[in-house]
C-alpha positions in Angstrom: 0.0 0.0 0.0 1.3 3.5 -0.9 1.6 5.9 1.5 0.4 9.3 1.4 3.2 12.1 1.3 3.2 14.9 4.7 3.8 17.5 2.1 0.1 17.2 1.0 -2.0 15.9 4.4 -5.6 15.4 4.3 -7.2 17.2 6.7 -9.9 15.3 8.5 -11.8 16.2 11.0 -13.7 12.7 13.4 -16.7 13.8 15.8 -17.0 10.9 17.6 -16.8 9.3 20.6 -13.3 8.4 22.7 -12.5 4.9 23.5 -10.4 4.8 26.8 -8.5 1.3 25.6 -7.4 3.0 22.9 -8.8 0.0 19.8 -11.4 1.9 18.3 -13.1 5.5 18.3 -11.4 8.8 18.3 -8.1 7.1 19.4 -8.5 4.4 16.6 -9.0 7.1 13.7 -6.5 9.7 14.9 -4.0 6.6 14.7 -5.8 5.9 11.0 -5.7 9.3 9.9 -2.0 9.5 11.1 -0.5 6.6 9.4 -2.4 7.2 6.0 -0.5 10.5 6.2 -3.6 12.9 6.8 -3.8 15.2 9.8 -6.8 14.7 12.2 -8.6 16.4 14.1 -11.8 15.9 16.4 -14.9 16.9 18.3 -15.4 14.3 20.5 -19.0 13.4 21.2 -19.0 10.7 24.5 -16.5 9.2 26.8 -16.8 5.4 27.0 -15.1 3.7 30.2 -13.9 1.0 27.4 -11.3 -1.8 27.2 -11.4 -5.2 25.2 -13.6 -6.5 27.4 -16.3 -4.1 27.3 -18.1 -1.2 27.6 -18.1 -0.6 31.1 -20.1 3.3 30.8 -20.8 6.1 28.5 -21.0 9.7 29.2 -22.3 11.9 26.3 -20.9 15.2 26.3 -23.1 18.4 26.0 -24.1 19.1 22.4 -23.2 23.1 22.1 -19.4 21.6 23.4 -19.4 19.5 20.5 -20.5 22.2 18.2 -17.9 24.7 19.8 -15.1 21.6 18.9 -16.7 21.8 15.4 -16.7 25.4 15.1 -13.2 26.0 15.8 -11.7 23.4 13.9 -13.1 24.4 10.7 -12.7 28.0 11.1 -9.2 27.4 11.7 -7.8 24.3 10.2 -10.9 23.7 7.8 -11.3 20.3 6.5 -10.6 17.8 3.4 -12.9 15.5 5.0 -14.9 15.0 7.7 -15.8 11.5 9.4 -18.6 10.7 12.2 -18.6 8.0 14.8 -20.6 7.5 17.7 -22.8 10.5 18.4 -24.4 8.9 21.6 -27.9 11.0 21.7 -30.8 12.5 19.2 -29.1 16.0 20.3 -26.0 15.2 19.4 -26.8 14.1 15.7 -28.8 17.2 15.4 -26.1 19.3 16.5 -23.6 17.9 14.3 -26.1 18.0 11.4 -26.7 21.9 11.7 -22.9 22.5 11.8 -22.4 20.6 8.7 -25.6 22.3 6.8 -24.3 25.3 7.8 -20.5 24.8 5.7 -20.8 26.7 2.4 -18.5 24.2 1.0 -19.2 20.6 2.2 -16.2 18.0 2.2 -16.8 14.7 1.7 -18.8 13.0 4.9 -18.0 9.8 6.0 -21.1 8.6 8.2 -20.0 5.3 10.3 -23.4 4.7 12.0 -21.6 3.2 15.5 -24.7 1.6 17.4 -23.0 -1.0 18.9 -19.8 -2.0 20.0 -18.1 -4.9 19.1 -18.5 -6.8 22.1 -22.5 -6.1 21.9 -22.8 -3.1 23.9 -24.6 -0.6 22.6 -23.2 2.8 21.3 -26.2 4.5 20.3 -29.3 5.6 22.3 -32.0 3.8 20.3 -34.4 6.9 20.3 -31.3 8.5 18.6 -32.1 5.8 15.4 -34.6 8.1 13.6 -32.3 11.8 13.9 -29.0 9.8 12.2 -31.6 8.4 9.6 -33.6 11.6 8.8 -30.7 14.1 9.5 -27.4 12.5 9.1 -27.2 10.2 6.5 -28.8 12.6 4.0 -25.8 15.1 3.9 -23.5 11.8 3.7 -21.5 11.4 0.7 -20.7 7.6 2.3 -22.5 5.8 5.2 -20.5 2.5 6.2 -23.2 0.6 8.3 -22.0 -3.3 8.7 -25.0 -5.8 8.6 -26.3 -5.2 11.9 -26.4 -1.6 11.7 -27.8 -1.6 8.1 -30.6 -4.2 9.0 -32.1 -1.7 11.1 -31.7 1.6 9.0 -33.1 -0.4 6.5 -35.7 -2.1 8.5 -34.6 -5.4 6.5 -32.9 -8.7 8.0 -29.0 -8.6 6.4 -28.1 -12.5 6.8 -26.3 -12.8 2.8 -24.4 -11.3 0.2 -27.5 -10.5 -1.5 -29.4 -8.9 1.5 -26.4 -6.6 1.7 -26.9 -5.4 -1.9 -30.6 -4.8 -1.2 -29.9 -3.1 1.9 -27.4 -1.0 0.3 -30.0 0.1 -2.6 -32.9 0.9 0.5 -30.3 3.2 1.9 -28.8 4.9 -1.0 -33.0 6.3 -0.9 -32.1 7.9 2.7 -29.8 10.6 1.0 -26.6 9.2 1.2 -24.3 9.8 -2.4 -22.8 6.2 -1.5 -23.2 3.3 0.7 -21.1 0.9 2.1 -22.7 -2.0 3.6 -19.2 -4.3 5.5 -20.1 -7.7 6.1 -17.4 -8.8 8.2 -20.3 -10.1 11.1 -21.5 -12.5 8.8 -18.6 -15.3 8.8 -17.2 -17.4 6.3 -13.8 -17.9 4.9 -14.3 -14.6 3.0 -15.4 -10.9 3.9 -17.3 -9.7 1.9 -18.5 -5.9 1.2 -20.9 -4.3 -1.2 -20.6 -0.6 -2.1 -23.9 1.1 -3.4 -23.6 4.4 -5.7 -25.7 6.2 -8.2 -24.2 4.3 -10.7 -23.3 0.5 -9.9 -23.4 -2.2 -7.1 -20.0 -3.2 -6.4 -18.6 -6.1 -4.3 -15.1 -6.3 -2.5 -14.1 -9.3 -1.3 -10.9 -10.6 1.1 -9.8 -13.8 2.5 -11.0 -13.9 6.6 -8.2 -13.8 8.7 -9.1 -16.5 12.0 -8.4 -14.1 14.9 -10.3 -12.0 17.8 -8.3 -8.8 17.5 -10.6 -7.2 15.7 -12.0 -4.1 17.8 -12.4 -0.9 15.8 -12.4 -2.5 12.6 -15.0 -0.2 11.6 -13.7 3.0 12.7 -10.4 2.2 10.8 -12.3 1.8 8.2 -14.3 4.8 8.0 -11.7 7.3 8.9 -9.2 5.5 6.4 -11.7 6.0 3.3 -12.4 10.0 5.1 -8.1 10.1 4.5 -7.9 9.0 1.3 -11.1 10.8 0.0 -9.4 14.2 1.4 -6.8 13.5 -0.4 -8.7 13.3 -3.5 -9.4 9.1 -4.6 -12.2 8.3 -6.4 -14.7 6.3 -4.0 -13.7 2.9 -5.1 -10.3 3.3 -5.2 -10.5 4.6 -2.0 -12.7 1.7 -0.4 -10.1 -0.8 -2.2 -7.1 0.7 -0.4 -8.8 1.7 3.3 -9.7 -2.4 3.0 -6.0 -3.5 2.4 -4.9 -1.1 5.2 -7.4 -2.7 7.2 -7.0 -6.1 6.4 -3.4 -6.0 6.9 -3.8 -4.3 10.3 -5.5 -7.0 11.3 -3.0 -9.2 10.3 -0.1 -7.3 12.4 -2.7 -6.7 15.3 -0.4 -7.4 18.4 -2.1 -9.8 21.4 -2.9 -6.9 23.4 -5.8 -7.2 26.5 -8.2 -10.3 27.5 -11.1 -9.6 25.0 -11.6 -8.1 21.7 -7.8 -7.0 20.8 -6.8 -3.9 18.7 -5.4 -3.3 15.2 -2.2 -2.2 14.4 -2.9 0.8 13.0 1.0 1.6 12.4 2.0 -1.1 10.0 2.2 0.9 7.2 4.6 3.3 8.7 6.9 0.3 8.8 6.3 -1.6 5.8 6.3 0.7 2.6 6.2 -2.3 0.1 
């Protein structure tokens, strides 16, 4: 995988939510962003008492704090890309939405819809469900749901290939420019992943690697597609290489905690082949 050049950093900018052992959420995509040579920066949304066990407890933050975060950022820094994560409450997704309507120039929006974690514990408020369908996903250039999370945006069971593809279509019709529906719950010797846009259905598919360090897998992914769209990739090419990032990550994840390990979200620094 090529690496991206620190002369011309994408600039991407994660509201989400921080993940205290470090495997997935804000810490997981500033470690994404970083390696993929972007520069990040963040709004951060919740503070989960996390580890690879667990969720142990969640504290959303106010919503005008996250807007402030927001604020700042891009009237400073401004943004290449942006990327969302878990947003924890209803407020909280409004919030974000009305800072993003209010950009005059809109960077790509990468929409991970985190409502649950990987060890089952859930990241969303479920009265939250209807504000990230209705006001988030629309201003989405990509949503990345996995099957569990697009099975209820979609109001559809996602058990197959093809149920992924049809889920994919349902929510291109919520507003999103793209979709990207990851199957890596559904087992089997391959992972397989479907990306929806105007244009075509397209399937991506890798060989399954047998391990359990797999926390944050979706956050990597999302805020690796967010770096290489700021940096100007077409949205397949981008999907393609965010996958091989992520797949390999998960094949150098070290043997970290007692649950759920982490990714190694710095291979790339030290393999340039």
């Amino acid at each position: 995988m090529t690496r991206l050049t620190p002369s011309t950093p994408a600039r991407v900018l994660i509201i989400a939510g921080s993940d205290s052992g470090g495997g997935a959420g804000i810490q997981a995509d500033i470690k994404t962003v970083t390696a993929l040579g972007g520069y990040a920066a963040t709004a951060i949304t919740s503070i989960t008492v996390q580890d690879t066990t667990g969720v142990h407890g969640v504290e959303g933050l106010p919503a005008d704090l996250v807007r402030r975060q927001m604020d700042v950022v891009l009237a400073d820094i401004g943004a290449d890309a942006l990327k969302t994560g878990m947003l924890h409450s209803a407020e909280i997704i409004e919030t974000v939405a009305e800072a993003i309507d209010a950009l005059e120039d809109l960077p790509p929006l990468v929409v991970d819809p985190v409502m649950v974690a990987t060890s089952g514990d859930r990241l969303l408020r479920q009265d939250a469900e209807t504000a990230l369908r209705e006001r988030l996903l629309p201003l989405a250039f990509l949503a990345t749901p996995n099957v569990h999370e697009a099975a209820v945006l979609a109001d559809m069971p996602v058990r197959t290939a093809g149920d992924m593809r049809e889920a994919a279509r349902a929510l291109l019709s919520a507003g999103p420019e793209c979709v990207l529906v990851t199957g890596g719950d559904l087992g089997g010797d391959m992972v397989v992943d479907v990306l929806a846009t105007p244009t075509e259905i397209r399937t991506f598919t890798s060989p399954r690697i047998a391990t359990t360090s797999t926390h944050g897998t979706g956050c990597t992914l999302a805020s690796a597609i967010a770096t290489l769209l700021g940096q100007g990739r077409e949205i397949a090419d981008a999907v393609d290489a965010a996958r091989d990032y992520v797949h390999m990550a998960i094949a150098h994840a070290p043997k970290i905690g007692k649950g759920a390990g982490p990714l190694d979200h710095g291979w790339v620094l030290r393999d340039t082949d």
